[in-house]
OpenMM code with the backbone's topology and positions (N, CA, C; nanometers):
from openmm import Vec3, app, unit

residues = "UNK UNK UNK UNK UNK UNK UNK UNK UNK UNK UNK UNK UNK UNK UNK UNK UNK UNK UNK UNK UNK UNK UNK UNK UNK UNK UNK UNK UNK UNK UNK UNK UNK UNK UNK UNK UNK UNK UNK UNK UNK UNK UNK UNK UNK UNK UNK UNK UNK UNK UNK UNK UNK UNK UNK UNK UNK UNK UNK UNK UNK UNK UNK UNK UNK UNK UNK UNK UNK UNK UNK UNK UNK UNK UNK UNK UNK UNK UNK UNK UNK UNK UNK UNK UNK UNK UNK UNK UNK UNK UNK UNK UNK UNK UNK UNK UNK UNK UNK UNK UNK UNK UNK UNK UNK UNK UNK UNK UNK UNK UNK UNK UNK UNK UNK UNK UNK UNK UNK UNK UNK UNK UNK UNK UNK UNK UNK UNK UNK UNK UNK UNK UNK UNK UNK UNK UNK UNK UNK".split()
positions = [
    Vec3(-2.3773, -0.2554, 4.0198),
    Vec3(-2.2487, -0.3201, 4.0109),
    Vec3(-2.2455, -0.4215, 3.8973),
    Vec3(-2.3769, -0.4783, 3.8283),
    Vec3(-2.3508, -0.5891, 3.7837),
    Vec3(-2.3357, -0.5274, 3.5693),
    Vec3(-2.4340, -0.4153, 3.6342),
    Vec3(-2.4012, -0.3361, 3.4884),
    Vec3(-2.2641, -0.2956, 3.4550),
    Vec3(-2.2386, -0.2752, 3.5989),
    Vec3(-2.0840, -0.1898, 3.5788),
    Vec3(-1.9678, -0.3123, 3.4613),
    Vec3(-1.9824, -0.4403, 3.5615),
    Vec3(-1.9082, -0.5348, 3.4895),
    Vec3(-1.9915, -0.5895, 3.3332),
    Vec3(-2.0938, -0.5845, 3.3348),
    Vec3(-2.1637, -0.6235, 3.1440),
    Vec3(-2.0786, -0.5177, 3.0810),
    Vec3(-2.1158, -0.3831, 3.1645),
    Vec3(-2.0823, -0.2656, 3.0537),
    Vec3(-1.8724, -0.2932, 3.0114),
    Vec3(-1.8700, -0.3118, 3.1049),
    Vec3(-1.6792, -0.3514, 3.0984),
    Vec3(-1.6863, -0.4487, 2.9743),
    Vec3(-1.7374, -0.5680, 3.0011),
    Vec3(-1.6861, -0.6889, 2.9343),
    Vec3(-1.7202, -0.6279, 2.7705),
    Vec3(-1.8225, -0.5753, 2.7641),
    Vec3(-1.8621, -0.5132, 2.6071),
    Vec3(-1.7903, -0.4539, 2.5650),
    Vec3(-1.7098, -0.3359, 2.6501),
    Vec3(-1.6067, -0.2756, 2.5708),
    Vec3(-1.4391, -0.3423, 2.5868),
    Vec3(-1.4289, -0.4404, 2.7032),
    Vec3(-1.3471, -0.5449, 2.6354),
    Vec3(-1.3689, -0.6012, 2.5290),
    Vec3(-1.4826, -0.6428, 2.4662),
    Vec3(-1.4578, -0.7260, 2.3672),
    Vec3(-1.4521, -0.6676, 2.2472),
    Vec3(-1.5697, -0.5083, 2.2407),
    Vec3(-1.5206, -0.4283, 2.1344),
    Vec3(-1.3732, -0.4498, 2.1324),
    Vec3(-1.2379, -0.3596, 2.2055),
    Vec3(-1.1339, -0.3771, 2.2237),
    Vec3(-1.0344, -0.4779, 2.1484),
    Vec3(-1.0896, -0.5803, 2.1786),
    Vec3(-1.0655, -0.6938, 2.1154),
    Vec3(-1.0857, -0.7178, 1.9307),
    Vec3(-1.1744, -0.6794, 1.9156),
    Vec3(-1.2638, -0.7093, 1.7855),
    Vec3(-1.1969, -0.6133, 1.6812),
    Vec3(-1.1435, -0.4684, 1.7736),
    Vec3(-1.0949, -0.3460, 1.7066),
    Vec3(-0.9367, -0.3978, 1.6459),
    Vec3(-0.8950, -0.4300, 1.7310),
    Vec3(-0.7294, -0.4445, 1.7271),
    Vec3(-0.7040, -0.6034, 1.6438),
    Vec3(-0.8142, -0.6893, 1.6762),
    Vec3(-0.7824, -0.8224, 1.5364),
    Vec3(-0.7962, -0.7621, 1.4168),
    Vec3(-0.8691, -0.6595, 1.3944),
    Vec3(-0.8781, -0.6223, 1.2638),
    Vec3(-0.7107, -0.5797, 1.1929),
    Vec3(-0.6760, -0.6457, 1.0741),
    Vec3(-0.5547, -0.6145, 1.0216),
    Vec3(-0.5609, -0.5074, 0.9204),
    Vec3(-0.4460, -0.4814, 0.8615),
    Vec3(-0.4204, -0.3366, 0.8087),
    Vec3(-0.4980, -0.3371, 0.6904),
    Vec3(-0.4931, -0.4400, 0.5990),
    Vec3(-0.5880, -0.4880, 0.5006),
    Vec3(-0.7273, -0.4098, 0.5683),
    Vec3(-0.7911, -0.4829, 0.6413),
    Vec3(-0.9132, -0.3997, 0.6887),
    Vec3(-0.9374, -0.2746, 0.6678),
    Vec3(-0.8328, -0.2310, 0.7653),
    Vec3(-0.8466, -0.0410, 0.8110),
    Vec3(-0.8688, 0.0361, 0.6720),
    Vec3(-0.7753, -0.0577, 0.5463),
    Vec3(-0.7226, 0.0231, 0.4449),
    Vec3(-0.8677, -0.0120, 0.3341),
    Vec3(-0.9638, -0.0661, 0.3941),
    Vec3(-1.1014, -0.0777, 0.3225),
    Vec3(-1.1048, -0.2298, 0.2444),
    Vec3(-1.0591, -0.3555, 0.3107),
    Vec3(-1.0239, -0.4646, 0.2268),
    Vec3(-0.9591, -0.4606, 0.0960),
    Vec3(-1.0453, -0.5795, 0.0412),
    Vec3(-0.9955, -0.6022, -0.1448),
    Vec3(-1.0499, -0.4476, -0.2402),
    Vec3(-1.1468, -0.4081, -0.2180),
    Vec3(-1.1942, -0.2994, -0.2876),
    Vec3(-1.0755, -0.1714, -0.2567),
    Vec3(-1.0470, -0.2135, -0.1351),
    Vec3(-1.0046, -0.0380, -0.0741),
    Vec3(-0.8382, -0.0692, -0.1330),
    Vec3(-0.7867, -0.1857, -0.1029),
    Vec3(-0.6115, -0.1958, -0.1507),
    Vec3(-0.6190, -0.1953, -0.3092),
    Vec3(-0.7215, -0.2624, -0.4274),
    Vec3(-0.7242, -0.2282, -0.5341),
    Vec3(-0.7102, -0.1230, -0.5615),
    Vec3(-0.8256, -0.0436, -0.5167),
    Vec3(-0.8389, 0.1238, -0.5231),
    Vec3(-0.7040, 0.2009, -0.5207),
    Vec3(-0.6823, 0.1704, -0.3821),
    Vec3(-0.5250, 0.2388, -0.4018),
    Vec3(-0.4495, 0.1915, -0.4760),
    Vec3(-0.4251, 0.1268, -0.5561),
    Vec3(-0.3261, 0.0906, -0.6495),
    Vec3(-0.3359, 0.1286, -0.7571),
    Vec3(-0.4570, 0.1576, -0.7899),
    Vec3(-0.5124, 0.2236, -0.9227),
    Vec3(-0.4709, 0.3609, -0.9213),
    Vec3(-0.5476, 0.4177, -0.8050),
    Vec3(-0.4983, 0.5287, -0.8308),
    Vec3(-0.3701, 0.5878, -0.8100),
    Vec3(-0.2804, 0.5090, -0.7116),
    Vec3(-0.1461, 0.5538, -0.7241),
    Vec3(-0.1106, 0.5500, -0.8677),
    Vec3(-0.1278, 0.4144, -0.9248),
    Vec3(-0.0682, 0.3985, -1.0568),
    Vec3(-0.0874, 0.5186, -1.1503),
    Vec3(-0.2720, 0.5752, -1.1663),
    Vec3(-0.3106, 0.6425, -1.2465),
    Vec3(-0.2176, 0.8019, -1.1639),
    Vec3(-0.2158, 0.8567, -1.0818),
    Vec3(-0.1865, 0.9629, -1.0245),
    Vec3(-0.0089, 0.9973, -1.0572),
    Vec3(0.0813, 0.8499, -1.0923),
    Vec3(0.2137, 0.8525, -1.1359),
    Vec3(0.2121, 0.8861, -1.2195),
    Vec3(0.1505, 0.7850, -1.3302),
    Vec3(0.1635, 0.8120, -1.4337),
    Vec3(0.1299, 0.9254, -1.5396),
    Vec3(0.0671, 0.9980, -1.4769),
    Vec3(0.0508, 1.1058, -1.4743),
    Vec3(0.1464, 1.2571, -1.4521),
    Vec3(0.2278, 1.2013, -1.3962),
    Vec3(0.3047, 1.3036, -1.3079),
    Vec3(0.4227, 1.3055, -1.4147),
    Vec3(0.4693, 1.4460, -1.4129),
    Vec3(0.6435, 1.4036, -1.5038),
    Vec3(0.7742, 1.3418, -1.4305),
    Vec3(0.7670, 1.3656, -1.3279),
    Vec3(0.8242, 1.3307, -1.1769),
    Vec3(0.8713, 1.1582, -1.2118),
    Vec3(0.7506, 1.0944, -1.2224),
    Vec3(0.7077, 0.9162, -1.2115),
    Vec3(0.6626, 0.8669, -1.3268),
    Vec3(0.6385, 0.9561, -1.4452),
    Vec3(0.5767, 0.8604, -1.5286),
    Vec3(0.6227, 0.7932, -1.6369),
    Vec3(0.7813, 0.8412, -1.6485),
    Vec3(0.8994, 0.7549, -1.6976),
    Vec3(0.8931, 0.6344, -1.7402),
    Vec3(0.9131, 0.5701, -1.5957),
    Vec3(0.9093, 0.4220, -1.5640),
    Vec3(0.7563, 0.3747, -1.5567),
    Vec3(0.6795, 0.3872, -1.6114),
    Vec3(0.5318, 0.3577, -1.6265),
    Vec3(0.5153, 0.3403, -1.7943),
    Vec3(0.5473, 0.4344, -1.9025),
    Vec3(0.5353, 0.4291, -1.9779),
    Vec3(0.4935, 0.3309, -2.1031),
    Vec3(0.5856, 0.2030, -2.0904),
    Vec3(0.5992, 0.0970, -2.1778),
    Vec3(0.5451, 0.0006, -2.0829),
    Vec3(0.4547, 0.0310, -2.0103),
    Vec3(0.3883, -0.1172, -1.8900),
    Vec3(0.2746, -0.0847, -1.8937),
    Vec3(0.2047, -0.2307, -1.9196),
    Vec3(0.0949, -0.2843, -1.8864),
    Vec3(0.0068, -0.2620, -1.7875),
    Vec3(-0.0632, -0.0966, -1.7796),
    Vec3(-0.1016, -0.0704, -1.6716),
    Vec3(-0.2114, -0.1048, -1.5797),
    Vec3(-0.2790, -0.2114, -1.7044),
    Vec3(-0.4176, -0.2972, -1.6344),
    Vec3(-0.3374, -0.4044, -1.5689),
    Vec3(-0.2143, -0.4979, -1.5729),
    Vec3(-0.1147, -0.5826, -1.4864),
    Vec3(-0.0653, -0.5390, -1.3516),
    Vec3(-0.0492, -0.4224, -1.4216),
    Vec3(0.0468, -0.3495, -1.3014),
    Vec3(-0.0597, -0.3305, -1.1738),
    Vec3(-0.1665, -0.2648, -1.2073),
    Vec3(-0.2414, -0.2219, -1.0917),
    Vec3(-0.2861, -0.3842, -1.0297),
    Vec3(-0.3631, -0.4993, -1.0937),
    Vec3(-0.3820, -0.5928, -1.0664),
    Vec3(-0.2650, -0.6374, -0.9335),
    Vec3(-0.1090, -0.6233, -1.0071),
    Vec3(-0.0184, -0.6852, -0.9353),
    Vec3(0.0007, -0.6148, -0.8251),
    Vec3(0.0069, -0.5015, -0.8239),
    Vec3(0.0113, -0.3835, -0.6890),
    Vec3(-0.1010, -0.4050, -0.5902),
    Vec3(-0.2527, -0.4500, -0.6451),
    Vec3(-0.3225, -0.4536, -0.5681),
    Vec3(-0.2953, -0.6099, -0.4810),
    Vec3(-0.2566, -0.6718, -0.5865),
    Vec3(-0.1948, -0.8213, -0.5098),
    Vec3(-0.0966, -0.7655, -0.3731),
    Vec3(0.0065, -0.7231, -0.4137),
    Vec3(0.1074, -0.6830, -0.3337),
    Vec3(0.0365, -0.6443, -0.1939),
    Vec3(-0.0007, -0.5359, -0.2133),
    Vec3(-0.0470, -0.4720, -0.1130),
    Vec3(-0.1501, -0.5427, -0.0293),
    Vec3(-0.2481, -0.6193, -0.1039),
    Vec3(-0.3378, -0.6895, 0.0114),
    Vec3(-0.2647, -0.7953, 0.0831),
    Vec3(-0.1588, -0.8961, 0.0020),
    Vec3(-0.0941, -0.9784, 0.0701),
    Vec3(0.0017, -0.8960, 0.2198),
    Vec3(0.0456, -0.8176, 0.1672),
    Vec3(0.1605, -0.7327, 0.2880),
    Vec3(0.0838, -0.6935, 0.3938),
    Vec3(-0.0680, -0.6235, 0.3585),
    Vec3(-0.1779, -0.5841, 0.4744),
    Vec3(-0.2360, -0.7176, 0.5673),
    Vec3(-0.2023, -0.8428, 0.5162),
    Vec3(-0.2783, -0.9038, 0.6372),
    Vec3(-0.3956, -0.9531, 0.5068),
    Vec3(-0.4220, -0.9359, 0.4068),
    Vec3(-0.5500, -0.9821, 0.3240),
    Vec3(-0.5087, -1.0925, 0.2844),
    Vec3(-0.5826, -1.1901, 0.2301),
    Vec3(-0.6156, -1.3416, 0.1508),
    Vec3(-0.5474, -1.3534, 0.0440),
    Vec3(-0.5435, -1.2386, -0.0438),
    Vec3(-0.4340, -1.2357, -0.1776),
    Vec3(-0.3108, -1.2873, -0.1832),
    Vec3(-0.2700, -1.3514, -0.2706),
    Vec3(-0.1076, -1.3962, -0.2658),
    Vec3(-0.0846, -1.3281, -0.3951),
    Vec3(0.0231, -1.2125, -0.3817),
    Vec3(0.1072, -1.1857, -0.5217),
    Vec3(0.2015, -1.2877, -0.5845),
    Vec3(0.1408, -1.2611, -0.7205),
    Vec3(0.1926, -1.3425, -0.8429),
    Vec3(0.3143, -1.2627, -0.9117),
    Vec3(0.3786, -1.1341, -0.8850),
    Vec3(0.4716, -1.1351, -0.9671),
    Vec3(0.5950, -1.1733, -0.9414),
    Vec3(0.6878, -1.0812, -1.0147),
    Vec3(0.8533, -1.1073, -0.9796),
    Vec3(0.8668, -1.0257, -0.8245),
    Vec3(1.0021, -1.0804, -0.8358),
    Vec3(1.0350, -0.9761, -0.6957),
    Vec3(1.0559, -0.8418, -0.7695),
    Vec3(1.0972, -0.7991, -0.6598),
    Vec3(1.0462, -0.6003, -0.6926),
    Vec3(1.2364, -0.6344, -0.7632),
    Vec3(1.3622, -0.6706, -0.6861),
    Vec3(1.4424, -0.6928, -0.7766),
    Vec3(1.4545, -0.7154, -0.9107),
    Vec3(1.3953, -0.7849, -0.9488),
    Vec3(1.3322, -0.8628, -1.0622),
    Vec3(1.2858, -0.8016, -1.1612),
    Vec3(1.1900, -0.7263, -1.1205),
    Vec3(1.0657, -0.6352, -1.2266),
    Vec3(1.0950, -0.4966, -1.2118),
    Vec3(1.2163, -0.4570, -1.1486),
    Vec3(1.2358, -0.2896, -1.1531),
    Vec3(1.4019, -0.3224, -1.2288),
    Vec3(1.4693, -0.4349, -1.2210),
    Vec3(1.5885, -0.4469, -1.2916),
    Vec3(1.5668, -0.3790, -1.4009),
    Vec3(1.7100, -0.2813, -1.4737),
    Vec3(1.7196, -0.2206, -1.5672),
    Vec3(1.6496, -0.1058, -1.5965),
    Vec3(1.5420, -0.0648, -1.5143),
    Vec3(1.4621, 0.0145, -1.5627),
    Vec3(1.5320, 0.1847, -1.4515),
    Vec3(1.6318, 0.1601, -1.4243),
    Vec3(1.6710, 0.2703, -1.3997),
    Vec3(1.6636, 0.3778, -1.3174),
    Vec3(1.5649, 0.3578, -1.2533),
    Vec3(1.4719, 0.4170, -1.1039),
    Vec3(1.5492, 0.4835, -1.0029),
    Vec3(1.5332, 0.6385, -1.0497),
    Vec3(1.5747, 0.7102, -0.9549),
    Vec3(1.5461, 0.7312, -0.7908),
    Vec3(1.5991, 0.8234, -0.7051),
    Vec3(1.5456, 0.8386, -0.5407),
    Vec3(1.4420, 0.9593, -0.5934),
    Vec3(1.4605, 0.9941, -0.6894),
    Vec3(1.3274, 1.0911, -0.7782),
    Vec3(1.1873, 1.0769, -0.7340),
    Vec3(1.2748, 0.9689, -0.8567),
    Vec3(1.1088, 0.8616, -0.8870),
    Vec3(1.0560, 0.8403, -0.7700),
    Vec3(1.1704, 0.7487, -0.7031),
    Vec3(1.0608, 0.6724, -0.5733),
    Vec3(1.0177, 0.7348, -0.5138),
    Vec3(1.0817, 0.8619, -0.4394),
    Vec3(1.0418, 0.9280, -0.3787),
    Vec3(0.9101, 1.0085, -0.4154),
    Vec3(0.8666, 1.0340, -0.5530),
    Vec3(0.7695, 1.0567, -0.6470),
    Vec3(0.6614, 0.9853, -0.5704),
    Vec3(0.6657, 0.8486, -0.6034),
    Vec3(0.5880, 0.7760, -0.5645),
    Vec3(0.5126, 0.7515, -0.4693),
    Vec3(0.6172, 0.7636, -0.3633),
    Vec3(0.5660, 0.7738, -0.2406),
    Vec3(0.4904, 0.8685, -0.2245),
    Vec3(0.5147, 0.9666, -0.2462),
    Vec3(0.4462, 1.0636, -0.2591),
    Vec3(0.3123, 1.0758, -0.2661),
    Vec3(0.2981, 1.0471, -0.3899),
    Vec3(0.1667, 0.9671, -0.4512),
    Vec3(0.1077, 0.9298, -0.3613),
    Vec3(0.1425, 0.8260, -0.3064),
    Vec3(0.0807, 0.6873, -0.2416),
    Vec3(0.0329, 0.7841, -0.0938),
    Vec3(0.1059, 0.8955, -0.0254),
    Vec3(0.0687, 0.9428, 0.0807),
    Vec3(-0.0576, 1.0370, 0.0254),
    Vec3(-0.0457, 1.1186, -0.1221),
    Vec3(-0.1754, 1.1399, -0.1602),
    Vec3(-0.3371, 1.0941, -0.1593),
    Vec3(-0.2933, 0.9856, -0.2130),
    Vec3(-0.4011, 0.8510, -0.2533),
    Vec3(-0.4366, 0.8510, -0.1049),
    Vec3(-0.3600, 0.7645, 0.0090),
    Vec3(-0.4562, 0.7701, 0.1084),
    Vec3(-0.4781, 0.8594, 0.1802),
    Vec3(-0.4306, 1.0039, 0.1895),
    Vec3(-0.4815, 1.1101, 0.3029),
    Vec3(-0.6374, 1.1358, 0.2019),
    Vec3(-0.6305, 1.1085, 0.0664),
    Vec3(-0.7731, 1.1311, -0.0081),
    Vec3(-0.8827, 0.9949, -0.0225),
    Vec3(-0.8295, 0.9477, 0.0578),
    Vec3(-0.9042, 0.8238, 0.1113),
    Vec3(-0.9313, 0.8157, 0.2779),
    Vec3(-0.8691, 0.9006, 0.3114),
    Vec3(-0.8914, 0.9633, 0.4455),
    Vec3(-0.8508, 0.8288, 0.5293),
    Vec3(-0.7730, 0.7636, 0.4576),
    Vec3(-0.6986, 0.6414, 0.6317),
    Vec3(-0.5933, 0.7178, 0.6759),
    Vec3(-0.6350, 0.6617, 0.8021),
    Vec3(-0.5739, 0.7032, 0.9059),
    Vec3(-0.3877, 0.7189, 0.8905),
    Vec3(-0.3758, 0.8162, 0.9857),
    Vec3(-0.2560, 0.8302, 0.9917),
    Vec3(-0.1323, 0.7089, 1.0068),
    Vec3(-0.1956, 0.6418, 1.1350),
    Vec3(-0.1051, 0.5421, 1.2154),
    Vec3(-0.1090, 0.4365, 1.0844),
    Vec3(-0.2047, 0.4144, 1.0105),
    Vec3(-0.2365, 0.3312, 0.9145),
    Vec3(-0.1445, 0.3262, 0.7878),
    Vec3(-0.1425, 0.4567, 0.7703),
    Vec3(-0.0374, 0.5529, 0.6368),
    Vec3(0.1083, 0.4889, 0.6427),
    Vec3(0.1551, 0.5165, 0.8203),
    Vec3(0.2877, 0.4910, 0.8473),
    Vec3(0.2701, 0.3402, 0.8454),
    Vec3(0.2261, 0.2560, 0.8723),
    Vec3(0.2167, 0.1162, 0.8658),
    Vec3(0.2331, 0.1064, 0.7172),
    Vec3(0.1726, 0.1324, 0.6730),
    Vec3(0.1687, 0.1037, 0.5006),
    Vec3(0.3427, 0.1070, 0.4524),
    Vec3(0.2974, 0.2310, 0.4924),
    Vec3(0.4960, 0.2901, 0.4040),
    Vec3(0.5968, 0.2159, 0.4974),
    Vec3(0.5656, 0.1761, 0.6430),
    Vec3(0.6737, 0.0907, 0.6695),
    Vec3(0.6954, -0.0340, 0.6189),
    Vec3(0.5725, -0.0929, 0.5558),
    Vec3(0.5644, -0.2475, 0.5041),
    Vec3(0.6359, -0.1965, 0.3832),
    Vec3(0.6409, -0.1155, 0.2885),
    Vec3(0.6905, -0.0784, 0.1812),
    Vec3(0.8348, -0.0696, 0.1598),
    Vec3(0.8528, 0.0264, 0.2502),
    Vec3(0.9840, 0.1088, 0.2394),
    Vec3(1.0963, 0.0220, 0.2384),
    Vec3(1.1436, -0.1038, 0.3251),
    Vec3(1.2638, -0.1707, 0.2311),
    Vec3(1.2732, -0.2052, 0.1194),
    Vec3(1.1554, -0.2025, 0.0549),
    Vec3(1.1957, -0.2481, -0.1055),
    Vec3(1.2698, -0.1504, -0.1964),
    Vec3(1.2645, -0.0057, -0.1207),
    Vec3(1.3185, 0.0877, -0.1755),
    Vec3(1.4554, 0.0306, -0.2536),
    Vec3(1.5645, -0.0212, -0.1770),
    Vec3(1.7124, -0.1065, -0.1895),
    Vec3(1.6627, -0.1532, -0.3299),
    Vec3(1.5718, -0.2694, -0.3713),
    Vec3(1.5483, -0.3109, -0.4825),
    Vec3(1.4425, -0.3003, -0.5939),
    Vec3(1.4389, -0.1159, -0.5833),
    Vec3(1.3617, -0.0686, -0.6835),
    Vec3(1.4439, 0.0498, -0.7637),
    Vec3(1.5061, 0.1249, -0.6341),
    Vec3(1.6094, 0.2171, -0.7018),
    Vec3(1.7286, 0.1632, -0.7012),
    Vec3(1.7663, 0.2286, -0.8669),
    Vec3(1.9167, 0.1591, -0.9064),
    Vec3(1.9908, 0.2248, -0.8664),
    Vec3(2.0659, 0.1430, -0.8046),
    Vec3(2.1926, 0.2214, -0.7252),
    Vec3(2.3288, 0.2595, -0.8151),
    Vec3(2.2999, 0.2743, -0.9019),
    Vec3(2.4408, 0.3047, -1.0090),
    Vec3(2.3730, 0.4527, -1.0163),
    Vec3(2.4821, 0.5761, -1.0601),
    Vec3(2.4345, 0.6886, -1.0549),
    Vec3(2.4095, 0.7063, -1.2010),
] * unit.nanometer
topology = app.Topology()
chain = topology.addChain("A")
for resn in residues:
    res = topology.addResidue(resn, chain)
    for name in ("N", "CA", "C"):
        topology.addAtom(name, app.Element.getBySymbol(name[0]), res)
């Protein structure tokens, strides 16, 4: 009986230990949200789809700033330094193409990073309102 309750409390506290972990974590910390940003970036820009709006940018900034983005939104230590996504996608014309391009991408990057599903949709839900102020809504 007394194992019964040690053995409980251990996997309570695993339990515990599993679920404080934030999305930042799951997604492999600072190494793992850099990573993905790189390679989304590199995998767009690449593409004829996305690589439009990549062209004339600073793509050693960009990934830096994406990787900011993303660790701050996951729950990580990072604070992003740029503009708002209003801000830094103004004028540049950004189709439901593109974004949708992108996304794309980005569901690439991590099913080839093998995070998790529930993780994926967390991601793209932290994302997905910025959609409003990335694509220009003029046709």
């Amino acid at each position: 009986m007394k194992l019964n309750k040690i053995m409980l409390a251990i996997v309570a506290t695993l339990a515990v230990q599993v679920s404080a972990d934030t999305l930042y974590d799951r997604l492999g910390g600072e190494q793992g949200v850099y990573g993905i940003a790189s390679d989304l970036l590199d995998k767009s820009a690449s593409d004829p789809v996305t690589r439009r709006s990549l062209e004339k940018v600073n793509m050693k900034r960009l990934k830096q700033l994406i990787g900011e983005q993303f660790c701050q939104l996951t729950g990580g230590p990072c604070r992003y330094s740029g503009d708002t996504m209003k801000q830094s996608h103004a004028g540049l014309g950004i189709t439901e193409t593109e974004f949708y391009g992108l996304v794309g991408h980005l569901r690439a990057v991590l099913d080839a990073r093998g995070i998790a599903q529930a993780d994926k949709n967390a991601l793209l839900a932290i994302l997905a309102p910025m959609k409003r102020d990335v694509v220009d809504s003029k046709p």
